[in-house]
N, C-alpha and C positions, 0 to 999 in steps of 0.2 A: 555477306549482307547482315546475317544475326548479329555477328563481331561485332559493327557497327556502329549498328542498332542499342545495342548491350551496351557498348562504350559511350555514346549520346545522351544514352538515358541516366548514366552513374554522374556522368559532366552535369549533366540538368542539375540532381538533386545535389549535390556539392556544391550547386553554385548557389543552389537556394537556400542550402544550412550557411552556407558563408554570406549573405546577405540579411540573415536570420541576428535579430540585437538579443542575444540571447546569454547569459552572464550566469556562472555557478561560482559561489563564494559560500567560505566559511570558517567554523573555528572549532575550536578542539582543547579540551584540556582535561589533562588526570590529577590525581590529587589524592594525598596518602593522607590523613588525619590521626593525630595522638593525642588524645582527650584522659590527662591526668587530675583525679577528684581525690578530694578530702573522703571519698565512701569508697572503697577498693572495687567494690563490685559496679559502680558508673564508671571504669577505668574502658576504656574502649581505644582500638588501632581498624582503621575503616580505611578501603580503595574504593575511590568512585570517581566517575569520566560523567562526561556533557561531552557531543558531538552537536553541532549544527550544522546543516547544509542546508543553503540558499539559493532558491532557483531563480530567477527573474529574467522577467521577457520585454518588450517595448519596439512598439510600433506607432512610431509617431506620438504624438500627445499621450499615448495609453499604453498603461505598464501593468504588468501582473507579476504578481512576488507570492511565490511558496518557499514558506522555511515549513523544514520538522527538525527537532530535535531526538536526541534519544541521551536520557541522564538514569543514573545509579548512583544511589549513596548508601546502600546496606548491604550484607554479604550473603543475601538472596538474590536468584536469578528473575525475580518478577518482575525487577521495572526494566532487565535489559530486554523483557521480551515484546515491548512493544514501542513502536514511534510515536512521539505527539507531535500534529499539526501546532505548530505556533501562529503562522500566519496562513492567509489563503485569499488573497486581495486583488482587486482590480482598479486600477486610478486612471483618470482619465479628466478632459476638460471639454465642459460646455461653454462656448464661449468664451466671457471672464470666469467662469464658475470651476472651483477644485473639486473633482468627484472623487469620495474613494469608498467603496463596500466593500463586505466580506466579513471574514475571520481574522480578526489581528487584536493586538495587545496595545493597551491605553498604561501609559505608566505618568508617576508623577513626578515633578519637576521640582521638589522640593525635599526639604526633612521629614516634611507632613505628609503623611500617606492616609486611604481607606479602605473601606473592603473591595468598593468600586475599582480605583488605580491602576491596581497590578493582576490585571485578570487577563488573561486570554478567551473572546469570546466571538460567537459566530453571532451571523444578522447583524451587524454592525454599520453605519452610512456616516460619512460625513460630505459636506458643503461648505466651501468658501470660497470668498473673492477678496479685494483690496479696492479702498476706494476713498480715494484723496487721502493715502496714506494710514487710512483706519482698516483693520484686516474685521470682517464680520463671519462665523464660523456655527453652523449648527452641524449637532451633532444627534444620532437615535440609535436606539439599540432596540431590539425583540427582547419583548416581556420584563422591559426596564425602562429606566427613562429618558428623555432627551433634556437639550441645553442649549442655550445659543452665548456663543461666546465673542465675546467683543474685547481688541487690543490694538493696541498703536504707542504710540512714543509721543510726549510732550514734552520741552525742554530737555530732552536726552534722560528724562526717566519714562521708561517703560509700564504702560498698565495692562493689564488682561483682568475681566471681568466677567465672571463666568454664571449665567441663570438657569439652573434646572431643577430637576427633579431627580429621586435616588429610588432607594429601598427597592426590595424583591419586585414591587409591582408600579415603580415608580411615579409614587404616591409621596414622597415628604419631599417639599421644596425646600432649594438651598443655592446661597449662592458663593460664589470663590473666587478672590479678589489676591490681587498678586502683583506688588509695586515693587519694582527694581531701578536699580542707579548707582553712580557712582560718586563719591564725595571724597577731595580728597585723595583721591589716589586709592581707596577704599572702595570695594563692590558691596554694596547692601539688597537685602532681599527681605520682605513682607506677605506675608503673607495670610490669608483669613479666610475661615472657611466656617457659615453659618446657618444652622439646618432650623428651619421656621418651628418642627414638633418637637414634642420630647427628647431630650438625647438617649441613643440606645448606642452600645459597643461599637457597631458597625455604622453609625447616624450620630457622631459626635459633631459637636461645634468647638474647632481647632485652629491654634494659629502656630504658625512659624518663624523665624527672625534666623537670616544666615549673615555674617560681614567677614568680608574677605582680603587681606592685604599682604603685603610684605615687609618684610622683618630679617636686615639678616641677611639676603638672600635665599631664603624661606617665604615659604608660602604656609600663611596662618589666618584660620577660619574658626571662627566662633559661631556654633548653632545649639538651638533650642528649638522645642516645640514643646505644646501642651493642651492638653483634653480640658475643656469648660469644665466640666462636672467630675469628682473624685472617683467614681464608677465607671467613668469611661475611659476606653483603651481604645490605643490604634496602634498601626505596625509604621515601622518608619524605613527609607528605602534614600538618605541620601549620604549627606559628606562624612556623617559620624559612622555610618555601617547601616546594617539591619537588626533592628529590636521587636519583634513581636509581643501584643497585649502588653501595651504600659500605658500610664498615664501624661506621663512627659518626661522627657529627654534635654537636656544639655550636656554641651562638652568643648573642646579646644581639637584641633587637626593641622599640626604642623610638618609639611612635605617641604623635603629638600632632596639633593642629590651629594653623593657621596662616592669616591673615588667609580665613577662609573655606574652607580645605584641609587634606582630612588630610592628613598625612604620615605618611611612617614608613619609618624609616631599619633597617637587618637590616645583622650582622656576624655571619656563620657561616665556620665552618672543617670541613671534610669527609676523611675517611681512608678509602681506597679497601680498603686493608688496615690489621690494627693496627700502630700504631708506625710506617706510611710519613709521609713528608711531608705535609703537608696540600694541599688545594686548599683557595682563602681565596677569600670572597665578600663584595661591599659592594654592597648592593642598597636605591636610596632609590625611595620609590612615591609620588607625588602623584594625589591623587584631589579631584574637584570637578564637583559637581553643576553642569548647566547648565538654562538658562533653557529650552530645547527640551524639556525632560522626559530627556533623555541624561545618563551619567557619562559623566566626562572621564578619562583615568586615564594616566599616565605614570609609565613606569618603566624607570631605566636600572640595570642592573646588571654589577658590574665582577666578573670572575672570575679570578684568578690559579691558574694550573695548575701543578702540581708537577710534569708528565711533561705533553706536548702542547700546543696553542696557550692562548694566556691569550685572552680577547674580551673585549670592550664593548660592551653588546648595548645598543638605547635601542627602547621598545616604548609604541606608543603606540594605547589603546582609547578606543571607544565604544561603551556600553554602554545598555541600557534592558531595563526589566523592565514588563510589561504584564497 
């Protein structure tokens, strides 16, 4: 009768991790870096992995998603010794209304990045619905600021317009407007971002310009961005790479494929201030699925410095997603 009893009970709870919408996903990559300078002593050869694992649940309308990460990039054991939460979220719907709070990451959708964008942070809320095809979205954070964002599509160009507030105590209004379409056969993007006070490094008034088409059989993108004032910097997080503390950025990114391999070659030019010299970059990436279930990915990039050492960095992944 224990027998049973014991066998019953294991059927029970089986049955309910199998009816349980419960999903682990992830991805993984290592990466050998050879960083060749014009100063022998900046010559550096660096091993460093990023692991992600995603947890996510869902019952009914309401989903909950924990990632942590674990990254190294130095040939010290201090950042393998610990996990960061990346996310930690709960989404769910009232009615028509999108709920989502928690810990998670806001990134930006453009060339033009801020200190805001690319942050991972906790006390986070947003709210949205759709209504007669206009999507209305507010957003708040703890001990920052909130936004309401408003977007829809008119004649097949898209607009998102975005009203809030920033800075450590979210205190300088600003607002961020972003008009996209196609012409042509051509994808364009716009984009304006402007802060009512002073501009400060982190509080700049910035705009972006991407257009995207084909060529060739090639896919070619021309972007820019640029900081109002010669004193301010942002970091940039889109088609041309990431640049940290400049003042603006152009460049050309032509992707194609090639006997089984992407490619894709990037000519950016970066001004630390307006009007300095440029630093100039020529960055080619080979990417290639392998038989293992692994990406291959190589990428060497050449950076010419206007003031400090020029490099020749050659960086080579392995990647898998699971």
């Amino acid at each position: 009768m224990k027998k049973q009893l014991l066998i019953a009970a294991v059927a029970a709870t089986m049955g309910t991790a199998a009816m349980a919408d419960v999903s682990i996903s992830g991805q993984a990559k290592v990466n050998y870096t050879n960083t060749d300078s014009t100063t022998e002593s900046s010559d550096t050869n660096i091993f460093k992995h990023e692991v992600d694992v995603n947890v996510a649940g869902k019952s009914g309308d309401t989903s909950v998603v924990f990632q942590m990460t674990n990254t190294s990039s130095t040939n010290t054991n201090a950042e393998t010794a610990s996990v960061e939460i990346v996310e930690s979220s709960v989404s769910t719907k009232i009615g028509d209304v999108s709920i989502k709070m928690g810990q998670f990451q806001s990134t930006s959708d453009s060339m033009l990045s801020d200190a805001t964008n690319d942050t991972i942070a906790a006390g986070r809320f947003q709210a949205s619905t759709t209504i007669a095809g206009v999507t209305l979205k507010y957003v708040d954070q703890n001990t920052s600021g909130e936004a309401v964002i408003i977007s829809g599509e008119v004649s097949g160009v898209a607009i998102s317009h975005k009203m809030g507030n920033g800075g450590a105590n979210g205190t300088d209004d600003y607002t961020d407007t972003v008009v996209s379409g196609s012409v042509g056969g051509v994808s364009l993007k716009y984009r304006s971002k402007d802060y009512s006070d002073v501009d400060a490094s982190d509080l700049s008034d910035m705009t972006s310009f991407e257009a995207t088409g084909s060529l060739g059989g090639a896919t070619v993108t021309y972007a820019m961005a640029d900081a109002a004032h010669a004193s301010d910097t942002f970091s940039t997080d889109g088609v041309l790479g990431t640049y940290g503390s400049i003042n603006n950025v152009s460049g050309v990114k032509i992707a194609s494929s090639l006997a089984g391999n992407a490619v894709a070659l990037t000519i950016a030019s970066t001004e630390l201030t307006d009007g300095a010299t440029s630093n100039d970059y020529t960055k080619v990436v080979i990417t290639r699925p392998l038989a293992s279930g692994a990406t291959f990915e190589a990428t060497y990039t050449d950076a010419d410095m206007a003031t400090g050492v020029d490099t020749k960095t050659l960086d080579l992944e392995l990647a898998v997603k699971f």
